[in-house]
N, C-alpha and C positions, 0 to 999 in steps of 0.2 A: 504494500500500500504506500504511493506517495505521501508527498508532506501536505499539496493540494487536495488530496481525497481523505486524509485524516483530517484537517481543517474543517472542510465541505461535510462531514460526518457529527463533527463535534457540532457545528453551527445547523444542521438541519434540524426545523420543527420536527417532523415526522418522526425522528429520534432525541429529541431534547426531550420529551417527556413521557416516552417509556422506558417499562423499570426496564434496568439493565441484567444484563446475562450473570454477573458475578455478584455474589450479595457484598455489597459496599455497605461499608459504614454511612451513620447517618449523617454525622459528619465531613464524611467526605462527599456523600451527595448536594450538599449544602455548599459546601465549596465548588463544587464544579457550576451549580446553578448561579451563584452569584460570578462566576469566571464567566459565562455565558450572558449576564446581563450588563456586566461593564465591559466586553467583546461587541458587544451590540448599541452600548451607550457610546462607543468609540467611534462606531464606522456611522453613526448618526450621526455625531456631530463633527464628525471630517464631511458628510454630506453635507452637511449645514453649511460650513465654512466654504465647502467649494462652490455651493450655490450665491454665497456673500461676494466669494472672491469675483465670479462671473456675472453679476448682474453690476460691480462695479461700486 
């Protein structure tokens, strides 16, 4: 598996919220979800800024 098809895996709905194959702590599930929303709060707000940067 690539680093682009690991990425694209971690970031996909369809798998961000079912359970997973290995029983993971509850802790560390908690950790991945909050990895997953400041991942997504990032590429939001670089969308943001490049929409800023192009309207000028």
């Amino acid at each position: 598996m690539g680093l682009w098809e690991k990425i694209l895996h971690y970031l996909n709905p369809a798998t961000m919220f079912r359970k997973p194959e290995k029983k993971l702590s509850l802790n560390l599930r908690f950790m991945h979800g909050i990895n997953r929303i400041s991942i997504f709060m990032f590429l939001i707000g670089l969308v943001v800024l490049a929409v800023k940067y192009l309207r000028g």
